[in-house]
C-alpha atoms as an extended CHARMM CRD file, in Angstrom:
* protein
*
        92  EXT
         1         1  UNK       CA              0.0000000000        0.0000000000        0.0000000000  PROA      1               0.0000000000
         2         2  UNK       CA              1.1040000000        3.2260000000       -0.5700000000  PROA      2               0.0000000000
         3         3  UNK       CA              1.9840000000        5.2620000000        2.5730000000  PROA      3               0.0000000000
         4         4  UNK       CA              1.9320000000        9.3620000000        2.2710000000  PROA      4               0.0000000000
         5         5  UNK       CA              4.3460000000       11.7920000000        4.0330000000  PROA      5               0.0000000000
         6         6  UNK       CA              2.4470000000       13.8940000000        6.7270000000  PROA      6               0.0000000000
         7         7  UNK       CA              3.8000000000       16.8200000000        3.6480000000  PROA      7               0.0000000000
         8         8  UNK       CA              1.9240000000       14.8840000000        0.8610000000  PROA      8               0.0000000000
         9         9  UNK       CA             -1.3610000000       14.4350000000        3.2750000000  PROA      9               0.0000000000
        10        10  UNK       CA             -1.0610000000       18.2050000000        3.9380000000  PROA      10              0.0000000000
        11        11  UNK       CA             -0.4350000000       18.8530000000        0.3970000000  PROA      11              0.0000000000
        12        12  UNK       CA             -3.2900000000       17.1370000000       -0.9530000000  PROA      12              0.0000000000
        13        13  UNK       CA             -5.5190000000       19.2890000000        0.7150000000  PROA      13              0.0000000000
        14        14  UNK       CA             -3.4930000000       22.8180000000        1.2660000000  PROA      14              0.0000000000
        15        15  UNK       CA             -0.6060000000       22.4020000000       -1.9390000000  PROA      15              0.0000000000
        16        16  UNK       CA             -0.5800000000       22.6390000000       -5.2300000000  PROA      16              0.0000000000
        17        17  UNK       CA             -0.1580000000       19.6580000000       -7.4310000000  PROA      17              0.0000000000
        18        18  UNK       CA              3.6970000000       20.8500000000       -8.1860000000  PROA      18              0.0000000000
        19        19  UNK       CA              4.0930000000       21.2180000000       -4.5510000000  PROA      19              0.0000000000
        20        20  UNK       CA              8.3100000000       19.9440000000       -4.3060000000  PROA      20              0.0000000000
        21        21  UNK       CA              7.4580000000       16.5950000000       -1.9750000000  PROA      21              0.0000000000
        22        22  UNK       CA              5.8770000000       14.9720000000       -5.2410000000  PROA      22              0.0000000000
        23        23  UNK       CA              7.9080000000       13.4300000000       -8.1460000000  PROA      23              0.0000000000
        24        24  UNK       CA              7.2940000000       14.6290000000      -11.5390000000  PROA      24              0.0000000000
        25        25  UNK       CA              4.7380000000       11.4110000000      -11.9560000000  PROA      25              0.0000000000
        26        26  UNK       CA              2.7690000000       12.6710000000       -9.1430000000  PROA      26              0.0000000000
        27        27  UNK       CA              2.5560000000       15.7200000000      -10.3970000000  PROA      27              0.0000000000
        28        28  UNK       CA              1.1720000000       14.9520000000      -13.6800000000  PROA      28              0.0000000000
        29        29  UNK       CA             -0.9280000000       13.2460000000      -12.1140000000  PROA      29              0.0000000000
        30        30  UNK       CA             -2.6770000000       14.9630000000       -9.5560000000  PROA      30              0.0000000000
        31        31  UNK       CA             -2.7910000000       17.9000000000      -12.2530000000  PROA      31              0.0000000000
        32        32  UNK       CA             -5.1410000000       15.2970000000      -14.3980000000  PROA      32              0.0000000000
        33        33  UNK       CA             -7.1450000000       14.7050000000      -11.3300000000  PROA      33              0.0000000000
        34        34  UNK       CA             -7.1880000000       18.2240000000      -10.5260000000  PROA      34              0.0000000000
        35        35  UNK       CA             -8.7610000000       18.9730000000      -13.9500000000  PROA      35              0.0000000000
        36        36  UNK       CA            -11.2450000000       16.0200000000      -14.1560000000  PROA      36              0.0000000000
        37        37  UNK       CA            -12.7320000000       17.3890000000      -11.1290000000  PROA      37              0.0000000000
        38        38  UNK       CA            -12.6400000000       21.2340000000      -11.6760000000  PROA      38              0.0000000000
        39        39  UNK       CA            -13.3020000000       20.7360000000      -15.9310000000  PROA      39              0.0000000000
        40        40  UNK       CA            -14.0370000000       17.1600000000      -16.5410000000  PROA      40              0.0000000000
        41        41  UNK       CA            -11.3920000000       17.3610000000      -19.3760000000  PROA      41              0.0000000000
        42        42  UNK       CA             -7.9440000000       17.7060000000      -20.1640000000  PROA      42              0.0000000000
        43        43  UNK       CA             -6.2520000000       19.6880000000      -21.9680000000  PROA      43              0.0000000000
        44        44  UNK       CA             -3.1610000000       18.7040000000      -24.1590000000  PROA      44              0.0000000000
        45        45  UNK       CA             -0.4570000000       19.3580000000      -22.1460000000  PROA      45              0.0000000000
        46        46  UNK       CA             -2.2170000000       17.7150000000      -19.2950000000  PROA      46              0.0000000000
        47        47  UNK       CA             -2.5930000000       15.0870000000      -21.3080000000  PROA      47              0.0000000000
        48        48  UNK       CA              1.0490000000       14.7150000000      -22.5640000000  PROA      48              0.0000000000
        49        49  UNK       CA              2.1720000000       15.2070000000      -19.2000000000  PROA      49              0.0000000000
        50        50  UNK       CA              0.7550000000       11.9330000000      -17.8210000000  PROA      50              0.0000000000
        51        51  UNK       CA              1.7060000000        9.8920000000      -20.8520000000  PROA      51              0.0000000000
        52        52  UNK       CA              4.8810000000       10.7580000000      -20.2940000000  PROA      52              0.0000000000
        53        53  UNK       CA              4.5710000000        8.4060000000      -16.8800000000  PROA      53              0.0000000000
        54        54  UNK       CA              1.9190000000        7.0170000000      -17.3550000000  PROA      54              0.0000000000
        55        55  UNK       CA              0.4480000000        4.3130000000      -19.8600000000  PROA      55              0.0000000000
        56        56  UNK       CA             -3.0390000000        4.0110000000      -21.7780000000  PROA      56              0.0000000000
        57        57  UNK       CA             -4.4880000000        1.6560000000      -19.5860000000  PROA      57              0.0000000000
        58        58  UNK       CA             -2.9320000000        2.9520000000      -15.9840000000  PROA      58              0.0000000000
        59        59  UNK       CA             -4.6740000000        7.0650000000      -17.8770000000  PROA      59              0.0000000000
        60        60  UNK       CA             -7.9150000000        5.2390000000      -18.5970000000  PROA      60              0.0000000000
        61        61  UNK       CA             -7.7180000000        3.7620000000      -15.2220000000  PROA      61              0.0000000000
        62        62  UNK       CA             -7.3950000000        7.1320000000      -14.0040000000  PROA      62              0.0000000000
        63        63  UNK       CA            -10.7410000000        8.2230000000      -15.5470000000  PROA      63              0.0000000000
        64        64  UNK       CA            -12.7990000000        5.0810000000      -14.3300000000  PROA      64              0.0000000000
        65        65  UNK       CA            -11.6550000000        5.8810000000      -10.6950000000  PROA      65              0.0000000000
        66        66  UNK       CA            -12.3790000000        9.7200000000      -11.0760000000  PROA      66              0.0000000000
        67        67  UNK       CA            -15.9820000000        9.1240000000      -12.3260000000  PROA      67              0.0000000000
        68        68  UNK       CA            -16.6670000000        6.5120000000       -9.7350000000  PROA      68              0.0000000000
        69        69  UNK       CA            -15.4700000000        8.7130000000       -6.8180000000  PROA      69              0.0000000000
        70        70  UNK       CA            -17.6380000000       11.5830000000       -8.0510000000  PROA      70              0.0000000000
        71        71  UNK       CA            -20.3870000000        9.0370000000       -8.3930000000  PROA      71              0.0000000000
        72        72  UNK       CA            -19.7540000000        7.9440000000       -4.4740000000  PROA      72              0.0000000000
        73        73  UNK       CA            -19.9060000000       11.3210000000       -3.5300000000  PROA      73              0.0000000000
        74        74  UNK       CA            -23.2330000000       12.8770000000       -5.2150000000  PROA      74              0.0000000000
        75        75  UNK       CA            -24.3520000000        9.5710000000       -2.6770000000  PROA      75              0.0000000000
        76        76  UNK       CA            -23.0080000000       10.4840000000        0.2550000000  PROA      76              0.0000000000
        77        77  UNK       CA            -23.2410000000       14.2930000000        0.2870000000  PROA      77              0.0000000000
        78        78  UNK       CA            -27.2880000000       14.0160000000       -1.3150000000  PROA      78              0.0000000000
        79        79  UNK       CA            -28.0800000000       11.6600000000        1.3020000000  PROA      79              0.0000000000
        80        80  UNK       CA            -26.0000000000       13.4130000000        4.1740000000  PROA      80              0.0000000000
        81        81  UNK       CA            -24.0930000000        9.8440000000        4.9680000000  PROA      81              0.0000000000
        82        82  UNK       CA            -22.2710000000       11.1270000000        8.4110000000  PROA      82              0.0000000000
        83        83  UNK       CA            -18.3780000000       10.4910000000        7.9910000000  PROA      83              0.0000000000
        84        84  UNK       CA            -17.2850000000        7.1580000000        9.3600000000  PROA      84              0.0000000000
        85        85  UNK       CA            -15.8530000000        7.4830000000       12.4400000000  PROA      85              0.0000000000
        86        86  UNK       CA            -12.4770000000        5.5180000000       11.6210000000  PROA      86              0.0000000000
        87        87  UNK       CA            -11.4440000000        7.2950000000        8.9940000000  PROA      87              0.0000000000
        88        88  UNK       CA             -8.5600000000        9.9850000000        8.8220000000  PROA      88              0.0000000000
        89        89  UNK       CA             -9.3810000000       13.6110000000        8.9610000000  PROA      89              0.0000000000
        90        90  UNK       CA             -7.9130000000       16.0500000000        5.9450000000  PROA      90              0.0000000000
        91        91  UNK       CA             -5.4780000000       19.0200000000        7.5240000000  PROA      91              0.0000000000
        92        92  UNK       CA             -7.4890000000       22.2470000000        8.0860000000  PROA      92              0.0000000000
């Protein structure tokens, strides 16, 4: 499993996705996220940027999991689901 810095769990919420504690792979990648969410497209450096780490199937993979987190959250937030009380807590 993949285990993030206390920096990367504060930079996911407070950084920007070219904060310096992610490698240029991260970077391209939380950029694509960034833009799926905010745009729901890419543009074509955003685009070139994660082929450059990243291949076709790992990019459409990247898609697939953006649509079905959006998906889980139109759920939770329309129903008002309360939080689960084990999970971790974003950085203010």
């Amino acid at each position: 499993p993949v285990k993030l810095t206390d920096e990367q769990v504060r930079a996911t919420v407070l950084g920007a996705p070219d904060a310096p504690c992610w490698s240029a792979a991260e970077t391209a990648l939380i950029a694509a996220v960034d833009a799926l969410h905010h745009r729901c497209a890419w543009t074509d450096a955003e685009f070139e940027a994660l082929t450059q780490h990243y291949g076709n199937d790992k990019i459409l993979e990247t898609i697939q999991l953006c649509g079905a987190y959006r998906t889980i959250s139109y759920f939770c937030n329309a129903l008002q689901l309360p939080l689960e009380p084990f999970s971790a807590r974003f950085p203010a």
